[in-house]
C-alpha positions as CSV (number, residue, x, y, z in Angstrom):
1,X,0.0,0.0,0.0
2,X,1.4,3.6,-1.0
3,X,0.8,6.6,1.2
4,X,1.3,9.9,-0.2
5,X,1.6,13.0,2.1
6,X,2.0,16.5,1.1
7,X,0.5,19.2,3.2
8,X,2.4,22.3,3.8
9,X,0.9,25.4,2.3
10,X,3.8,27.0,1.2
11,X,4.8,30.7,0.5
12,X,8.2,30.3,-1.7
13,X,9.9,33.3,-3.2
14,X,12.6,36.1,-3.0
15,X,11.5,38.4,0.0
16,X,8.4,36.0,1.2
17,X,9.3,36.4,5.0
18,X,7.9,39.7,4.7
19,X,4.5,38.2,4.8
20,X,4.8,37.4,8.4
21,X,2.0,39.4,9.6
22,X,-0.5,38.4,7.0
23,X,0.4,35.0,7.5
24,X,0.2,35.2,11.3
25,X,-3.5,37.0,10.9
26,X,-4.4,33.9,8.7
27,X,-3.9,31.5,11.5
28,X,-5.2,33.7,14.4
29,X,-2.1,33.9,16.5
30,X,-1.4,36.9,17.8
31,X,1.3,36.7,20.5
32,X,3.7,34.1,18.6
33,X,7.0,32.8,20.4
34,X,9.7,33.2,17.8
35,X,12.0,30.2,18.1
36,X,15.5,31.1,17.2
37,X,19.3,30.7,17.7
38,X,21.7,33.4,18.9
39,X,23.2,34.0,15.8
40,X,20.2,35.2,13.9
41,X,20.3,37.6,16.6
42,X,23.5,38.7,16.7
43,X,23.0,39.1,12.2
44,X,19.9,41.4,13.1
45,X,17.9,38.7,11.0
46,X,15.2,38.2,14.0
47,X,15.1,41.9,14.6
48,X,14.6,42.6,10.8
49,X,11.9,39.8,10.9
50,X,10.6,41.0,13.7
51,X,9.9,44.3,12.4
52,X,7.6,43.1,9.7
53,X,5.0,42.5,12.2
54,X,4.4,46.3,13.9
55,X,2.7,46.9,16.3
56,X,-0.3,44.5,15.9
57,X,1.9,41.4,17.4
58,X,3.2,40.9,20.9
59,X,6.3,38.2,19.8
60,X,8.6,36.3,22.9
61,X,11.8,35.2,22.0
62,X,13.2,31.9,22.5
63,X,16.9,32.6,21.5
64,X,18.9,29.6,22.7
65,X,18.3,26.8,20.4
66,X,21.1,24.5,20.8
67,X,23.2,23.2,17.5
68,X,21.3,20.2,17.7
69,X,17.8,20.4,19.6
70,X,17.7,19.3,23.2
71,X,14.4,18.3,25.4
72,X,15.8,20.6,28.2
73,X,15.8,23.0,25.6
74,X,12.3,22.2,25.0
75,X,11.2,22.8,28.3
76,X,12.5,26.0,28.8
77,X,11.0,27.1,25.3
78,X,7.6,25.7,26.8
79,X,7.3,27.7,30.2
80,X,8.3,30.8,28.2
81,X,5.2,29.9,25.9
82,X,3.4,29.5,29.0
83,X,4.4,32.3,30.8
84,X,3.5,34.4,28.1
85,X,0.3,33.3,26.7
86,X,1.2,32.5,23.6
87,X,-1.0,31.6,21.0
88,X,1.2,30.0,18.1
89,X,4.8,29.4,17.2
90,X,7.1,31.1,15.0
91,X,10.1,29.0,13.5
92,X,12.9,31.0,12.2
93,X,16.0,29.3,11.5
94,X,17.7,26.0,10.3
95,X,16.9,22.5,11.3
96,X,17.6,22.8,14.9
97,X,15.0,25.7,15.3
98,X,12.7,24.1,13.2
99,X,12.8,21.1,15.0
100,X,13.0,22.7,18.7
101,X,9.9,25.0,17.4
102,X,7.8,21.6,16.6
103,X,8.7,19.6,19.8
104,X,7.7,23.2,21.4
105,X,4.3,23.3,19.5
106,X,4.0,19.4,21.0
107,X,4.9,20.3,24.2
108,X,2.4,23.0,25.0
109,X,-0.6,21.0,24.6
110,X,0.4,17.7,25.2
111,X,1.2,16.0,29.1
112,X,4.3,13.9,29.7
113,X,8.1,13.8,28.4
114,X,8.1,14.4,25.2
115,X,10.5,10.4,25.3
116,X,6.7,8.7,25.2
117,X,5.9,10.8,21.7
118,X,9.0,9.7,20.1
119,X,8.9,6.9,17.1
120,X,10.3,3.9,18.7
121,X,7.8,4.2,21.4
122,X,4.5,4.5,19.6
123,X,4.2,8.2,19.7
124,X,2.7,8.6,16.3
125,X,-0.7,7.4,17.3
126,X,-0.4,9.6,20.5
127,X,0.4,13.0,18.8
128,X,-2.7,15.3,18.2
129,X,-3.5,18.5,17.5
130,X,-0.4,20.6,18.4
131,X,-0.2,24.6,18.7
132,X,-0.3,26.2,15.3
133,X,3.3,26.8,14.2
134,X,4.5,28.5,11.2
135,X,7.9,27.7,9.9
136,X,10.9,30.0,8.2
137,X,14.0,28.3,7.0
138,X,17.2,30.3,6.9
139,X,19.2,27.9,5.8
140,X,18.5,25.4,2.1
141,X,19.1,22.0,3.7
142,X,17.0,20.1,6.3
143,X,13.3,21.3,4.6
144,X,11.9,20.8,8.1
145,X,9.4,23.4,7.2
146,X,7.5,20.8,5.3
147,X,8.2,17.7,7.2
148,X,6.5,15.4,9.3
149,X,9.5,14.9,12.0
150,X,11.8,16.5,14.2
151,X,14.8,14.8,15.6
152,X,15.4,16.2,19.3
153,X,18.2,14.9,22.0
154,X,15.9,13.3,25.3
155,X,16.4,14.0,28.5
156,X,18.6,10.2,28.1
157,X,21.0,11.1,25.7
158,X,19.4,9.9,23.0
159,X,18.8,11.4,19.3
160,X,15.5,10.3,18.9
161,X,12.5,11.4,16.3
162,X,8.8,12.8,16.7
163,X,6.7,12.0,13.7
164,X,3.1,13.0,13.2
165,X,1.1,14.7,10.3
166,X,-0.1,17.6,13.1
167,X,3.8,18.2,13.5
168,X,3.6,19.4,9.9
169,X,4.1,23.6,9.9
170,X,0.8,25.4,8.9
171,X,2.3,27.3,6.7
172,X,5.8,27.5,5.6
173,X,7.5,31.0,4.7
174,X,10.4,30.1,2.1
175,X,12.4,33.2,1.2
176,X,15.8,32.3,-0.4
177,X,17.1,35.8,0.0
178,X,17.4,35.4,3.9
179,X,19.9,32.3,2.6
180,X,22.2,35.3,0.9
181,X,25.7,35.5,2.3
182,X,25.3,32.1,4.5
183,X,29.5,31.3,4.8
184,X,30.6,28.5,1.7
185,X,31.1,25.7,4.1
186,X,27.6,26.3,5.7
187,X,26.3,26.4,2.0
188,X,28.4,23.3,1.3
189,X,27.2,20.8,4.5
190,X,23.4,22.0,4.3
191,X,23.2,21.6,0.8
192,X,24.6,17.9,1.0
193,X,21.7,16.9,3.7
194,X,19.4,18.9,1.2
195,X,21.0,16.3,-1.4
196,X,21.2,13.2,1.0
197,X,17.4,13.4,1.7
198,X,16.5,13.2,-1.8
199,X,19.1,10.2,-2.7
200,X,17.8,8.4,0.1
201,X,14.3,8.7,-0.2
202,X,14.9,7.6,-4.0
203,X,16.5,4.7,-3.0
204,X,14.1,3.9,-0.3
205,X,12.0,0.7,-0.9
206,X,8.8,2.2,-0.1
207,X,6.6,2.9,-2.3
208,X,5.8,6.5,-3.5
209,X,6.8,7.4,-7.0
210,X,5.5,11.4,-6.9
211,X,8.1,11.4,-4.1
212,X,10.9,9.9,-5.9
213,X,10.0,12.4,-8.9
214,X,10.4,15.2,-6.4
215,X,13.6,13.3,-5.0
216,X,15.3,13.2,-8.8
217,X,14.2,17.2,-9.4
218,X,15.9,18.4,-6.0
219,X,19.0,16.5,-6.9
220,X,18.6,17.6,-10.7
221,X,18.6,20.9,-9.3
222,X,21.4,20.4,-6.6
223,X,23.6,18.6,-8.9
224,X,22.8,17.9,-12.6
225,X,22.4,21.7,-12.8
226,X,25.4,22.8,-10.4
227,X,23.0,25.3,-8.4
228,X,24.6,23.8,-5.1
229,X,28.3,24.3,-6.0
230,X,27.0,27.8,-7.4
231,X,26.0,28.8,-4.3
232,X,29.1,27.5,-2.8
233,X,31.2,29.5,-4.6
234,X,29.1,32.9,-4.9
235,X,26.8,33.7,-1.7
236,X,25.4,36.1,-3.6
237,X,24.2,34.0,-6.4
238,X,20.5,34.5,-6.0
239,X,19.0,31.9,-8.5
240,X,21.3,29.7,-7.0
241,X,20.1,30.3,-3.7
242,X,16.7,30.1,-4.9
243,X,17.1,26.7,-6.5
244,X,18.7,25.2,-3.4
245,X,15.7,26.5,-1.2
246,X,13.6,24.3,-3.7
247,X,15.4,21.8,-3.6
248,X,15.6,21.9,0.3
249,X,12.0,21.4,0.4
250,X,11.3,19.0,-2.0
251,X,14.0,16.5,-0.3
252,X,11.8,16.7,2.8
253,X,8.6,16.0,0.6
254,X,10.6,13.3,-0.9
255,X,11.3,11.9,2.3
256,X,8.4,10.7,3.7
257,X,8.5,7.8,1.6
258,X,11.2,7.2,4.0
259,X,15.2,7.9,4.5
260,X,18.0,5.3,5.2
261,X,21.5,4.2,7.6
262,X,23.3,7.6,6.1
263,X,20.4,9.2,8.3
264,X,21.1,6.2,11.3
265,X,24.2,6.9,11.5
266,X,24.4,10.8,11.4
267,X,21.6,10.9,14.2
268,X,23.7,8.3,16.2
269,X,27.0,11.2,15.8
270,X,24.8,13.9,16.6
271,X,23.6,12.7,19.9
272,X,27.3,13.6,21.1
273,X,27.1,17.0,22.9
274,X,30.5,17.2,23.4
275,X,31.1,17.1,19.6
276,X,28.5,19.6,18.6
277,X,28.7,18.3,15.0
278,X,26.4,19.8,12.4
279,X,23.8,17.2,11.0
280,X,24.4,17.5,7.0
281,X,28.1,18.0,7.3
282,X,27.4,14.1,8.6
283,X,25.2,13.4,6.2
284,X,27.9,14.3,3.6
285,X,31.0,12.4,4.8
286,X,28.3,9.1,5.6
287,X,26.9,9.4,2.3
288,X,29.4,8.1,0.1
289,X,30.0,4.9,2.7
290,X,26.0,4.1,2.5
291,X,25.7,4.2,-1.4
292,X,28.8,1.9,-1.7
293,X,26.8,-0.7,1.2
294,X,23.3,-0.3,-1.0
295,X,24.9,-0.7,-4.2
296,X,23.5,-4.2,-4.9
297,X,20.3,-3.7,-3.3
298,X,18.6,-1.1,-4.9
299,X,17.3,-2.6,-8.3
300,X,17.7,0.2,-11.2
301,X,17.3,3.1,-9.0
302,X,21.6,3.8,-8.7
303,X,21.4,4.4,-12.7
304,X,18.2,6.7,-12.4
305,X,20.3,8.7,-9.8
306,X,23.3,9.0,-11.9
307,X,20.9,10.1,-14.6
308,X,19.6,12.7,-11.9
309,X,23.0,14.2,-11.1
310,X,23.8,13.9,-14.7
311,X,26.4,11.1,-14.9
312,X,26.9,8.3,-17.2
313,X,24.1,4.7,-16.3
314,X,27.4,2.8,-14.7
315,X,29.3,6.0,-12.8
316,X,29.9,5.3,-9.4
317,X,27.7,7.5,-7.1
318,X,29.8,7.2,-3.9
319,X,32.9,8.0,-5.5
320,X,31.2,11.0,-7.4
321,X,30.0,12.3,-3.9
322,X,33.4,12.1,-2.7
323,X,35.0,14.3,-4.8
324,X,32.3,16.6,-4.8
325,X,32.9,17.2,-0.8
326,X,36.5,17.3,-1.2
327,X,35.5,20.1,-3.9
328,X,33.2,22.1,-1.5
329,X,35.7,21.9,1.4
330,X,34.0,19.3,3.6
331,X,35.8,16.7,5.5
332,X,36.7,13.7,4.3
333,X,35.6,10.9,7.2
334,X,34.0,11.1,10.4
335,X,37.7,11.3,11.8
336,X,38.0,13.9,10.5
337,X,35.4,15.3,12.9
338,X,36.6,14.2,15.9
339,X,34.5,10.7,16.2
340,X,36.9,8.0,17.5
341,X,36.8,4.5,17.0
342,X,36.1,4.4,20.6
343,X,32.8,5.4,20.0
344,X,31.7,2.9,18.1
345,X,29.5,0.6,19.9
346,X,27.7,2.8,21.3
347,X,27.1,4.7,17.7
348,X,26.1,1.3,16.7
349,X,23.9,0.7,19.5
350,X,22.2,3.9,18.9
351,X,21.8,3.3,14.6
352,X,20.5,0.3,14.7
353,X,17.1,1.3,16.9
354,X,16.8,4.5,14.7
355,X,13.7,4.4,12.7
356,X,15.6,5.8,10.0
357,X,17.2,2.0,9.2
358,X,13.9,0.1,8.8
359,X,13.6,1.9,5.1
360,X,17.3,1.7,4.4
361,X,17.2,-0.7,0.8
362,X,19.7,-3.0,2.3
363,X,18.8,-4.6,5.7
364,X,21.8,-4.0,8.3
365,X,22.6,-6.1,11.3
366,X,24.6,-4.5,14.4
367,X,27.8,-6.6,12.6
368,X,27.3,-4.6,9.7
369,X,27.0,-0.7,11.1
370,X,30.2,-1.5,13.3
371,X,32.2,-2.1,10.1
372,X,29.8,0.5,8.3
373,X,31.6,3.4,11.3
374,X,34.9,2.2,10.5
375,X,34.8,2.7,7.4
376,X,33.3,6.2,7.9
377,X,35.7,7.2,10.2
378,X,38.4,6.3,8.3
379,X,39.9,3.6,9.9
């Protein structure tokens, strides 16, 4: 049986945040919490967004999203919500905010730890209605402004996901401009998880194929077309920037067909607070590692995705994604990032419960991931 799931109204175009207001008027909130990271406010982006709404909003701000969401960080979002009467949520930023923003939205109207909502536990059919949120990337990679999930570290040190239709944004705000000037290697490791979401939900085995059509147009557009090494090398490149928004969010339509162990794997690193490492910069080195593993287990779909990034039927993938990091300045193994060897069974431990590896196109045992890590690290 296919399911196909794609709900997010969404505003896309050059200078779109300035709709704010109306948007906010649409959905009846009125005192929003803006869910943001320091940065953003340091750039005067949230004080520039801010300023769209006059006087006609009374906005908190929740400024202290961490590089990769926490639950504690959650909570603290939540009282201020609380505290403050809230009546809708605001998510401006990348993944992290986006995702912190949703478990927020969850939070506020739901009782318990948010652990008993996660995937592995049955959360789906627990999740209802959650607080309205709207959703505005800054950054062309995770596309969590059209998503069902968000991936938060529990209060138990685990990297674990929330999935539910009513954690889908009610509307998402996609201006590529606020994306203008984000630094090359920023460009580089989002744009690879932009590009990792669409090659794994094409070589998912689920079946969906409007979402591996989406999948091969993000990646034609990533790729094939060059917009992602465009914006790479010139900031300023506004189609390019443009493109790679789209591309953003069609990877996270594409993926609800389902992602794969590049996405295991990566969560399993993330879950490291001591590392702080960025989520598509993983993606990026794992990637190449993963589509060497699924090589013989994906049927003809490795020669429709070298037709997508506009290679020859029998190029090698992995090897092509290899060079293409090493072009863009991104490391070359998880070494390389500061994940030890040491680490390994507990990275393993944590990969092989994440739901992520049930729609991986090769099944792979504990055995497997171990050696799968040391390869990836570069042993």
């Amino acid at each position: 049986m296919a399911t196909l799931t794609f709900m997010t109204h969404t505003i896309f175009d050059h200078g779109a945040s300035e709709q704010l207001a109306k948007v906010l008027g649409q959905h009846g909130i009125r005192r929003p919490l803006l869910c943001t990271d320091p940065g953003l406010v340091a750039l005067g982006m949230v004080a520039e967004l801010v300023g769209h709404l006059g006087n006609d909003y009374a906005t908190t701000i929740f400024d202290q999203t961490p590089a990769n969401p926490t639950e504690a960080a959650v909570k603290v979002a939540a009282k201020l919500y609380r505290e403050a009467a809230c009546d809708g949520i605001v998510a401006f930023g990348g993944g992290s905010s986006m995702d912190l923003a949703k478990a927020v939205a969850l939070a506020v109207t739901h009782e318990g730890d948010l652990l008993g909502y996660t995937a592995g536990l049955g959360g789906v059919a627990k999740i209802s209605t959650v607080a309205p949120l709207i959703a505005i990337p800054t950054t062309a990679g995770t596309g969590s402004e059209v998503s069902t999930g968000a991936v938060i570290i529990m209060d138990n040190g685990e990297k674990l996901i929330l999935i539910s239709p009513h954690l889908v944004p009610r509307t998402a705000i996609c201006d590529p401009l606020l994306t203008v000037g984000l630094p090359s290697l920023l460009t580089a490791a989002t744009g690879m998880d932009a590009m990792t979401h669409c090659i794994e939900a094409l070589l998912s085995p689920q079946v969906n194929p409007p979402a591996e059509a989406v999948a091969c147009d993000g990646i034609e557009r990533g790729i094939r077309e060059g917009h992602l090494l465009g914006a790479v090398r010139d900031g300023s490149d506004k189609d390019a920037r443009w493109q790679m928004m789209m591309a953003a969010t069609e990877g996270a339509m594409a993926f609800s067909k389902g992602l794969g162990a590049v996405h295991a794997m990566s969560h399993a690193c993330g879950a490291d607070q001591s590392l702080r490492l960025h989520h598509g910069t993983l993606n990026a080195v794992i990637l190449p590692t993963i589509l060497d593993f699924n090589r013989d287990h994906a049927g003809e779909k490795y020669a429709r995705l070298n037709a997508a990034m506009g290679l020859g039927t029998d190029a090698d993938p992995a090897e092509f994604i290899r060079t293409l990091n090493a072009d863009m300045g991104l490391p070359a193994n998880l070494g390389e990032m500061g994940v030890s060897c040491d680490a390994i069974p507990a990275l393993t431990e944590h990969a092989i419960k994440d739901v992520c590896t049930f729609t991986n196109p090769r099944p792979c045992s504990t055995a497997e991931y171990e050696e799968l890590f040391e390869v990836a690290i570069g042993m």
